[in-house]
N, C-alpha and C positions, 0 to 999 in steps of 0.2 A: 227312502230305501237306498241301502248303500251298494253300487254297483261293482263289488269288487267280487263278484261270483266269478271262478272259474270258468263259467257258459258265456258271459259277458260278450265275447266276441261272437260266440255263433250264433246269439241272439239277436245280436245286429243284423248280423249279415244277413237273419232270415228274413228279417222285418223290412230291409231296406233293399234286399235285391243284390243283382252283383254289381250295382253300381256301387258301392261300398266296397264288395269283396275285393276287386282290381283296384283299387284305390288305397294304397296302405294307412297314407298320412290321412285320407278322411275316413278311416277307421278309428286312427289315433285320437285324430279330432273330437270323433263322438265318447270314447271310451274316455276321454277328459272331460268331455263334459258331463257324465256321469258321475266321474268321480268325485267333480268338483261342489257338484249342486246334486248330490245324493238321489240319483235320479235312475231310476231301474230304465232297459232300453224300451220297454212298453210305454212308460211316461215320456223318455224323451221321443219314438215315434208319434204318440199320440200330438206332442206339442209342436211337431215339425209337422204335420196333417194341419193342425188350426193355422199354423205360421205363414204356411202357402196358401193357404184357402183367404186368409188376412192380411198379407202382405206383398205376396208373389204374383205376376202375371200367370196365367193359367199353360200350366204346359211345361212348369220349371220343373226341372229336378233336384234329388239331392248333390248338391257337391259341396266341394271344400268352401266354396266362396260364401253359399248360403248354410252352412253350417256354422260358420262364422258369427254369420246375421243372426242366427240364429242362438248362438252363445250371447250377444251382445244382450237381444232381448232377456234372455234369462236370467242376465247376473242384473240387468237393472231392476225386474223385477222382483227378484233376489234380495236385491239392495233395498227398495223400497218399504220390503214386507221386515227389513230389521232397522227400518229409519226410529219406529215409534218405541219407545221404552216401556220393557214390560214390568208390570208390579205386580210382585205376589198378591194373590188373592186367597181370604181362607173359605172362601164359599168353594172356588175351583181351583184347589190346592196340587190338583192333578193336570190342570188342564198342560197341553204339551206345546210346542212348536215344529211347527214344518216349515224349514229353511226353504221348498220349491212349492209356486204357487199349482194347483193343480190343471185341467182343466177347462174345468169348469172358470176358472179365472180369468185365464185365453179368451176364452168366448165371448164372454159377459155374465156369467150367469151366476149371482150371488147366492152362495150357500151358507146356511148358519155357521157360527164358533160357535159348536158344542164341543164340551168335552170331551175326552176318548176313555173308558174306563171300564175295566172288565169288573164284573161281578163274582165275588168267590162266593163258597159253600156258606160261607159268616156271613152273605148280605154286606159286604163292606166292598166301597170301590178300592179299588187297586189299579197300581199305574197300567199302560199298555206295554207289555215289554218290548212291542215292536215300532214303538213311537219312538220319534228324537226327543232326548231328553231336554227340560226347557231351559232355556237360560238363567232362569230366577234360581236357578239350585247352586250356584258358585257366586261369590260375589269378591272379587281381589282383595280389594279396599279395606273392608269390612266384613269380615265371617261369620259378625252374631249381630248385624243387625240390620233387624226381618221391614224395619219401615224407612230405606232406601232405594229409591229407584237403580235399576241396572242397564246400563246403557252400553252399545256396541262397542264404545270405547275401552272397557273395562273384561274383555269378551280373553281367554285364554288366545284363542283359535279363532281363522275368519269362518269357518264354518259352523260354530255356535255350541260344539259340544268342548264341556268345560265341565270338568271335576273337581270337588273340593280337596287341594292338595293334602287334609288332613283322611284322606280317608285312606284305609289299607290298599284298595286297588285302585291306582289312576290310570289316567288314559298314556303315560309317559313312561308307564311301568316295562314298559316293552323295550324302551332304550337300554341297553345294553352297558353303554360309556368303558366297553375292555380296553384297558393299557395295550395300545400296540407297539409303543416304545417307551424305553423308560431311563432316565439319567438320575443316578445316586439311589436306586432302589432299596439301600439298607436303609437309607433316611426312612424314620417313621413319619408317617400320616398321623396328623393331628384332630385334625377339623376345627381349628382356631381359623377366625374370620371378623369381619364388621356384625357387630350383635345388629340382629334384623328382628324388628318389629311383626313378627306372623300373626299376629292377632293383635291390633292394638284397641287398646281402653275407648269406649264411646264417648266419654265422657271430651268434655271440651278442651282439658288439659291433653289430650293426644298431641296437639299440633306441640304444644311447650316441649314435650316429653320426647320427641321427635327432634326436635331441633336441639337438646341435651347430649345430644351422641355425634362428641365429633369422630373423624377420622381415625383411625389409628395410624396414619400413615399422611406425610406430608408429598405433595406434589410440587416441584419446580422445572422450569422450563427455560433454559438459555437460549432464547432467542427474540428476536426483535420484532414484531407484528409487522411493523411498516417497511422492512425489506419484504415482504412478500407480498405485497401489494402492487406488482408492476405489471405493464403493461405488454404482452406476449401479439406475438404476430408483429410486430415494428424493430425485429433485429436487423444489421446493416452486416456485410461479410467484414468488413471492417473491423467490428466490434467482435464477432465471432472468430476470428483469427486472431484478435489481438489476446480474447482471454485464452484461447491456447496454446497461445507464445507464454505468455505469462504460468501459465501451469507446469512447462515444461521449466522453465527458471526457477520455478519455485523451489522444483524437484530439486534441481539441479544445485542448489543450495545445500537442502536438504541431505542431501546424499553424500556430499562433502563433509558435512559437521557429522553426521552419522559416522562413517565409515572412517574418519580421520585421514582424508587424502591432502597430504603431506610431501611435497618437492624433497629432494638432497637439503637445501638449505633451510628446512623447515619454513619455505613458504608454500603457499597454499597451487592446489597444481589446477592447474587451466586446463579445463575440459576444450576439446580440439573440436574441430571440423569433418565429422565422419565419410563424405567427400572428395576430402584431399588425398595424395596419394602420399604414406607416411611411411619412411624404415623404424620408427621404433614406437613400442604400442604406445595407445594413448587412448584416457578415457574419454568418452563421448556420454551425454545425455540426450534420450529425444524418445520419440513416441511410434509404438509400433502401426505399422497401416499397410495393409496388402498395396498389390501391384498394381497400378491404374492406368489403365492403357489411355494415350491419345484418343481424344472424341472427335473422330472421324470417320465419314463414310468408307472410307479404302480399309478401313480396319474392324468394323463393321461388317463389311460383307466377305472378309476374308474368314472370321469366325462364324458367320454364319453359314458359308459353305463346309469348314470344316467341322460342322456339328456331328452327321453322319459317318467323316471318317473313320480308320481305323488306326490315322498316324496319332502318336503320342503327342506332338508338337505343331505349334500353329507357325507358318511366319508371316510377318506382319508386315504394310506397307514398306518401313523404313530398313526390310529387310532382317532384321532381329527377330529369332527363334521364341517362342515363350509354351513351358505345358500348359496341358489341357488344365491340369491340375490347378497352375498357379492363375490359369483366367478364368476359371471356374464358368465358364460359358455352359456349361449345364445348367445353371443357378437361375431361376427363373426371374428373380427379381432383375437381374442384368446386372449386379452389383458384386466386384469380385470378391473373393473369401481368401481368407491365409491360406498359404499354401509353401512346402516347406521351400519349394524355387520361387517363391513370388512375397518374399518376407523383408517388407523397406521399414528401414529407420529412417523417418523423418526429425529434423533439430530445428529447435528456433532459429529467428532471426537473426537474432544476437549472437549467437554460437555458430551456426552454421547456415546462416542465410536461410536459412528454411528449405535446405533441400533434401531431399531424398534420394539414398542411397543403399539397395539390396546386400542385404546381409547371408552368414552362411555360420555355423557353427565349427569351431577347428575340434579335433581330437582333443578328448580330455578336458573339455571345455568345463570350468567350473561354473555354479549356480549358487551363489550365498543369498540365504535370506535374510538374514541380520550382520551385524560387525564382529559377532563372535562364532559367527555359522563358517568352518572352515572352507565350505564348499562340496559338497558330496549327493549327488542327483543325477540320474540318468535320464531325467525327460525335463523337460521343462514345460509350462505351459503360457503360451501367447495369444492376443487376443487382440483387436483392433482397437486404440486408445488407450494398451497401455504403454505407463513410461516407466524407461530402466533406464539402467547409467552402465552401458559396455566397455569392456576392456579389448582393445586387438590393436589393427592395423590396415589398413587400405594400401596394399601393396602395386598395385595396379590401375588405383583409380576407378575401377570399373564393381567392386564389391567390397564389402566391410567382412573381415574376418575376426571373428569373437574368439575368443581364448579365457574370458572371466565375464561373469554377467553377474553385479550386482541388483538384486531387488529391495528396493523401499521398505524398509521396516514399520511395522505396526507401531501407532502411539501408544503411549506408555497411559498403564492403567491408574484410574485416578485413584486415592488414598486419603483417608478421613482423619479428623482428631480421635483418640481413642474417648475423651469425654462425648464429644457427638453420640459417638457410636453407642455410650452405655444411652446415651441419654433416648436414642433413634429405639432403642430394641430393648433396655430393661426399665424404662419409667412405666410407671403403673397409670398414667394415664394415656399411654400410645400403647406399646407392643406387649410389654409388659412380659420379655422374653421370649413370646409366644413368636410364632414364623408366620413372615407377611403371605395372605393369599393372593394370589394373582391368577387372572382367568385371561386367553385371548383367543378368539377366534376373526378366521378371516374371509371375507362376503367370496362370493355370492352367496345370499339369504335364503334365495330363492330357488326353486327350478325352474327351466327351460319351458316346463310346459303350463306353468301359472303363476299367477302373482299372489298366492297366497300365502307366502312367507312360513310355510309349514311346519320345516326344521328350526326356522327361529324361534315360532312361539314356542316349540318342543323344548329350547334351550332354555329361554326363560323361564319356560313352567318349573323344568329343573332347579335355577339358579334359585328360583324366589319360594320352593321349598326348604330349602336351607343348605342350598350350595350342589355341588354335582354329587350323584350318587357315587360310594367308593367303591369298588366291585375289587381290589385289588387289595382284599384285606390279607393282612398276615401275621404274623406274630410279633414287628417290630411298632405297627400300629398302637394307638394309645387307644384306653379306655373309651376315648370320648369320642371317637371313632367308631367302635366298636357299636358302643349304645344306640348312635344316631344314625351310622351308616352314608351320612355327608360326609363333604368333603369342608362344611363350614360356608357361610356366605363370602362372596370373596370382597378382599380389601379394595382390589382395584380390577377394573371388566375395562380391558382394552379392544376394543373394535376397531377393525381395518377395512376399511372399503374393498370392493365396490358392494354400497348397500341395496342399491337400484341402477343395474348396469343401463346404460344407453344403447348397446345391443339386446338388449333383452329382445324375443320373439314376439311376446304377447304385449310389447307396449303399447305400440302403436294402436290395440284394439280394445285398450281397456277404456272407460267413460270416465274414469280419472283423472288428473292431471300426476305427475310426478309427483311434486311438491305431497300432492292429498295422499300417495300411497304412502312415502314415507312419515308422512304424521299421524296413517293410520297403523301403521305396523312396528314401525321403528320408533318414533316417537312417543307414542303411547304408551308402552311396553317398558320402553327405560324411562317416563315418569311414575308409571307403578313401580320399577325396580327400587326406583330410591326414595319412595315413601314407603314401600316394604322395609328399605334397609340403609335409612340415611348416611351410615359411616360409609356406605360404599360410594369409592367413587368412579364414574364412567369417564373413557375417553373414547374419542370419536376421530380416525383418521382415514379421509378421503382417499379414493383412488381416481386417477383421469379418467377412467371407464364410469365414474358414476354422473347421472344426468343431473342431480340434484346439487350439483357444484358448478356455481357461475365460470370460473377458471379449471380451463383443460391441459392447460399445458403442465411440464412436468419440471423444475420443481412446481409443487402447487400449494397453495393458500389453504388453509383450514377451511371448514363450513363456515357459511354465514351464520351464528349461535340467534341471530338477531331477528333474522326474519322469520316472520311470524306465520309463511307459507309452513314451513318446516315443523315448527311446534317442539323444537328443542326443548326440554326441563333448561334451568338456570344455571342448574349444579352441575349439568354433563361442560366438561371439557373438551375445546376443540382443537387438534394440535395441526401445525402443515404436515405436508405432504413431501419430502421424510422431515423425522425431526429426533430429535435426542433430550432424552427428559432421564428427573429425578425422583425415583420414590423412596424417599427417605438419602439415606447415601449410595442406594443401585442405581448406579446407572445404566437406561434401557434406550436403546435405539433401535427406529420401524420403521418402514418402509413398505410402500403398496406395489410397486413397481417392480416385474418379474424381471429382475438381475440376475436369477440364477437357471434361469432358463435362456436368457438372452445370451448370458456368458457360455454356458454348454453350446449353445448352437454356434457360437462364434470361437470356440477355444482352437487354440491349435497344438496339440502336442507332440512336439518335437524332440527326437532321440539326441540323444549324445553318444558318439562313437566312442568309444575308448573311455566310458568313465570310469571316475576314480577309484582305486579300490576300496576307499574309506566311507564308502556308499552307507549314510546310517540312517538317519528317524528324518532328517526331511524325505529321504527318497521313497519311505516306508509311508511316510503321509500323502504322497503322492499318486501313491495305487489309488485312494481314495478320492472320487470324482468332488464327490459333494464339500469336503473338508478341501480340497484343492479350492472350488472357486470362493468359497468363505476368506481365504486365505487373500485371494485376490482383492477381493473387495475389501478388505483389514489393512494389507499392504499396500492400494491403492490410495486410501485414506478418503474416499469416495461411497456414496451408495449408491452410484452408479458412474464405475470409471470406462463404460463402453464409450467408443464413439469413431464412426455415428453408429447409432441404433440400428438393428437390423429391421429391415423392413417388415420382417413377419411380424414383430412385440406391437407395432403403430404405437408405437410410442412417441408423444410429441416432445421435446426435449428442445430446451430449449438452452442453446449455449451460453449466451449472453448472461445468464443468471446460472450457470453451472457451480458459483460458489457455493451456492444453497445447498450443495449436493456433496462438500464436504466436510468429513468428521472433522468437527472444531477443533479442541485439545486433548482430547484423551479418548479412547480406546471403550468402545461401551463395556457392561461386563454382561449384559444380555440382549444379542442382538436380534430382532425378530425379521425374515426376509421370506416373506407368505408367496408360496410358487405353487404353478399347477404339476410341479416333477410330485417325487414322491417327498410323502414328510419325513423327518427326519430333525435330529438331535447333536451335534457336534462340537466340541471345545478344540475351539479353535486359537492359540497365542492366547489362551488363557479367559477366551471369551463363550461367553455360551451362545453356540448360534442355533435358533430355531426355525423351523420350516411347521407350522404348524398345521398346515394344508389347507383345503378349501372346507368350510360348513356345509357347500352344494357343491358338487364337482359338476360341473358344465360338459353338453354333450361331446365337446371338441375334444375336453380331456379322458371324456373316458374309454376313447378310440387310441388311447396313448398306451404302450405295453407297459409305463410305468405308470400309471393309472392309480393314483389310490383310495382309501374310500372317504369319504366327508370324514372331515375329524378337527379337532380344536387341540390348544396345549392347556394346560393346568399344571401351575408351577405353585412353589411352595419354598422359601427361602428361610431355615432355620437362622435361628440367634446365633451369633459367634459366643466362644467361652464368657462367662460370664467373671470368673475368676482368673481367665490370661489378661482381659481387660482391665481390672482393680489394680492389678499387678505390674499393667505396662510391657505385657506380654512377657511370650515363654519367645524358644528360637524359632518357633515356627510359627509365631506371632509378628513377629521384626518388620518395621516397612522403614519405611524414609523417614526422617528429621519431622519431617510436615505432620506425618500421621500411619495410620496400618490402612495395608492391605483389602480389599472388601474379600478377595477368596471368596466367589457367588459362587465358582462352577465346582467349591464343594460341600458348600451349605445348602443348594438347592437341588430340589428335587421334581425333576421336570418330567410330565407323562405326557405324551401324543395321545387321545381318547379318540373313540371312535363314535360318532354322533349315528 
């Protein structure tokens, strides 16, 4: 019986007393266990009475602890009662299943399997309409054939109710999937995908006729497996300052050929020493880093008595003033934050001995984002670990005055053969013109309050009926839309960790092992995905918060595909932890790692007094938070140029391998960066950047006022002209000598869905 009655709680509360009632979370407790194991609160008191009378010293009561004990027993015998496989029978064609044992079970006391069947006015049994439906009535695999055993494996849902997706009403029919944001919405919906198998042939030729259907879509992956195989926790400071001495040079290079800095005599001009005291400006490279006070007790207890004050400004041992602001001694971590008095450029070795030096912004101070950005922006925004190349002077020795701040330009976007490209999107045995589908959603799978993976199997049931439902039909839509009402099976299902967080609440009391949950929900589900629909193909990218990954640190190592704890399919692909891949000639880079949450908490946006009147579209892009730090991370050429990491993300990060961490040669053309802020959609320098949110929004985020609801992206990437290509393009075809353009962020048509 399913305990989702509105009375639900006062029924508790009658049955169990006010030791219930005062106690919220072992309210919560019970009304999950109900919910979980279909268990009205009469059944569940009943089996908390045998549980104590059978288990408990005499005199216990209800609480959290034995209510616990008490979940544990009932999912094992839960479990138990769906170890054996059942087979249709035609003598009891009706007979049903009860997922909770009763009881009489508790006790001892064996009751027959009789059938349950009502008798109508014809004398004919008929089902019980109040029974759980059995699990012989859906079969994934196989839909017409009746002499196959059905096994837990093959189960929709862990709690055993399972519809034949071919029927008019399913159990998934209540998902909604409304567009809540949308990029290139004139683009019509096709519902073109990897042809899926929904009923395949019994015959023995199924397995041949299955493996006949390759891809429509090619996957490739620039990167090296055996760089990402090192060993984390044996960094030396050595090694971690030396790679960001080396980063900052790199820059500093970089920004030179960029920007064309050019002496009088056309030689190349020497970035200075932002330290020394200079009359005439000079450019400097180095990395920004708040204000770090000496680590000492005299300076220590001097902040800690001015905690309470009411003065603006602390003074410190060595007798130097500094704001509250720029030591941020509010900050509970004890770790200071930017602050507009407390803003050091630190320089390399090589350039500036590695010192640090307090910076200030002069009037009129320009902000160029590229070599042809004249400079026009009233705010800028900073962040701890990044690097810029300034213009000013150090008049005094004692602070750096900025007058020009160049930023890093984004790599240049990568550009195909235009043969490729017919050959990528009109050969009749790939695309065949048709637009590639693409699905990504990113974990948690699960909720907070079970590990029954709920919303995932809801997604799959979806995918593996024939793509997501289109709820966003209109008049630009195709026929084949219309008819089927999918969105088509998709080409390619990108999954982002975390799939089984390591915080998870109920781990620790589940009778599973990790390993067994994700081969029973994860694993299972995408081996039925892609014998449903072989052209599709799955990728699988870890987060450090998931337990079922040997390596925590961050960059991180792909799944192990190999171990057999896991039960990976053969065909799922497993990429690291971030990485930059190929489908077809898109190029797409992902990343599990909240960088855009970590950057918001750490930004600093700083005014410019007097700016320029020629204030145009960067400073217009600037209002906008979210296309600000995309920007950052593009311009950084990093997917994750923080550092260090703030202590809120725990994020372990590991410097010594920070090159993993950046964009190799080109500029993706859709980048995906899954956060718990709100989702969101943005073209950013010509990139498409995604936020596609969480599948489960975790309790922590939904205390957040940006809070938004479980949701996934669904993209759809139309063919380029077929006839600018024959032709060698029109003028708005034109790329480089090498090849054209990919122009995703106007072929594709990306919706944020609401799961």
């Amino acid at each position: 019986m399913s305990s989702n009655h509105p009375n639900t709680s006062q029924q508790l509360c009658t049955l169990f007393g006010e030791g219930i009632t005062k106690d919220p979370s072992l309210l919560n407790e019970s009304i999950s266990i109900c919910n979980s194991y279909h268990l009205s609160p009469n059944d569940l008191f009943y089996k908390w009475e045998a549980f104590a009378i059978n288990h408990l010293p005499k005199g216990q009561t209800y609480n959290l602890h034995n209510a616990r004990e008490l979940r544990k027993l009932i999912n094992s015998q839960y479990q138990s009662s769906l170890a054996t496989p059942l087979k249709p029978s035609n003598t009891y064609a009706t007979t049903t299943f009860n997922p909770s044992p009763g009881l009489g079970h508790i006790l001892g006391i064996k009751t027959p399997k009789t059938p349950i069947s009502n008798t109508g006015s014809n004398g004919v049994n008929s089902v019980n309409p109040f029974s759980t439906p059995s699990r012989s009535t859906y079969r994934p695999n196989s839909l017409s054939a009746p002499d196959q055993d059905v096994s837990i494996a093959n189960l929709d849902t862990p709690s055993g109710l399972s519809l034949d997706p071919r029927s008019a009403v399913s159990f998934s029919s209540a998902l909604s999937f409304q567009p809540l944001e949308t990029l290139n919405s004139h683009l019509p919906l096709s519902g073109s995908g990897a042809q899926s198998l929904i009923d395949p042939p019994r015959s023995t030729s199924s397995s041949s006729s299955k493996a006949k259907q390759p891809s429509r879509v090619a996957l490739a992956v620039g990167t090296d497996p055996k760089a990402w195989n090192y060993r984390y926790m044996f960094e030396k400071k050595g090694e971690r300052s030396q790679v960001l001495d080396d980063r900052i040079d790199h820059f500093a290079a970089l920004i030179r050929d960029v920007y064309n800095l050019q002496g009088t005599s056309a030689d190349e001009i020497e970035f200075g020493d932002p330290s020394m005291p200079s009359q005439e400006p000079i450019y400097v490279v180095g990395r920004i880093c708040p204000n770090m006070l000496p680590r000492n007790s005299a300076n220590a207890a001097k902040i800690k008595a001015e905690k309470t004050s009411s003065a603006m400004t602390v003074k410190l041992e060595d007798g130097s003033e500094q704001s509250k602001e720029s030591l941020a001694i509010d900050d509970p971590s004890g770790l200071p934050k930017l602050a507009e008095t407390g803003v050091m450029l630190e320089s390399s070795r090589m350039m500036g001995s590695g010192n640090r030096i307090p910076i200030f912004l002069q009037k009129g101070c320009k902000v160029r984002y590229g070599p042809n950005d004249p400079g026009s922006s009233p705010t800028v925004g900073l962040f701890p670990g990044m690097i810029v190349c300034m213009k000013g002077m150090n008049g005094g020795g004692e602070r750096f005055g900025v007058e020009e701040i160049l930023m890093p330009p984004p790599l240049p976007h990568a550009v195909t053969p235009r043969e490729e490209l017919l050959s990528n999107q009109f050969n009749p045995s790939k695309l065949d013109g048709k637009p590639i589908n693409l699905l990504t959603a990113s974990g948690p799978f699960t909720e907070d309050s079970n590990l029954d993976f709920t919303p995932w199997h809801r997604l799959m049931d979806e995918i593996e009926r024939g793509g997501l439902p289109s709820t966003s039909l209109d008049s630009s839509s195709t026929s084949e839309t219309l008819a089927s009402g999918r969105r088509g099976m998709p080409d390619v299902v990108l999954l982002l960790g975390p799939f089984l967080p390591a915080s998870h609440p109920e781990l620790a009391m589940s009778d599973l092992f990790p390993s067994e949950i994700f081969r029973k929900h994860i694993s299972a589900r995408l081996q039925g995905l892609l014998e449903r629909s072989p052209a599709t193909t799955v990728i699988l990218i870890p987060s450090t918060n998931d337990i079922v990954s040997a390596h925590v640190a961050f960059p991180q190592p792909y799944l192990e595909k190999n171990d057999e704890a896991l039960g990976l399919p053969k065909r799922v692909r497993c990429l690291p932890n971030p990485c930059l891949f190929y489908i077809n000639e898109v190029v797409i880079a992902a990343s599990t790692a909240d960088v855009l949450k970590d950057l918001r908490s750490e930004e600093l946006i700083m005014r410019i007094e007097n700016p320029p009147a020629n204030a145009g579209n960067q400073a217009t892009a600037s209002k906008d938070a979210m296309s600000r730090l995309c920007r950052h991370v593009l311009g950084q050429r990093s997917f994750y140029p923080l550092f260090p990491s703030p202590p809120s993300s725990l994020l372990p990060l590991d410097i010594s391998h920070s090159h993993l961490l950046s964009l190799p040669s080109v500029s993706p053309d859709i980048l995906f960066l899954p956060s718990s802020l709100k989702h969101f959609i943005r073209v950013v320098d010509s990139t498409v950047v995604i936020n596609p949110g969480r599948t489960v929004q975790s309790d922590s985020s939904n205390l957040s006022t940006n809070a938004s609801p479980s949701s996934l992206a669904s993209i759809q990437i139309s063919a380029m002209s077929k006839s600018d290509l024959e032709r060698g393009g029109g003028s708005e075809m034109e790329g480089v000598e090498e090849g054209l353009a990919h122009k995703v962020y106007e072929r594709a048509r990306v919706e944020i869905l609401e799961l």
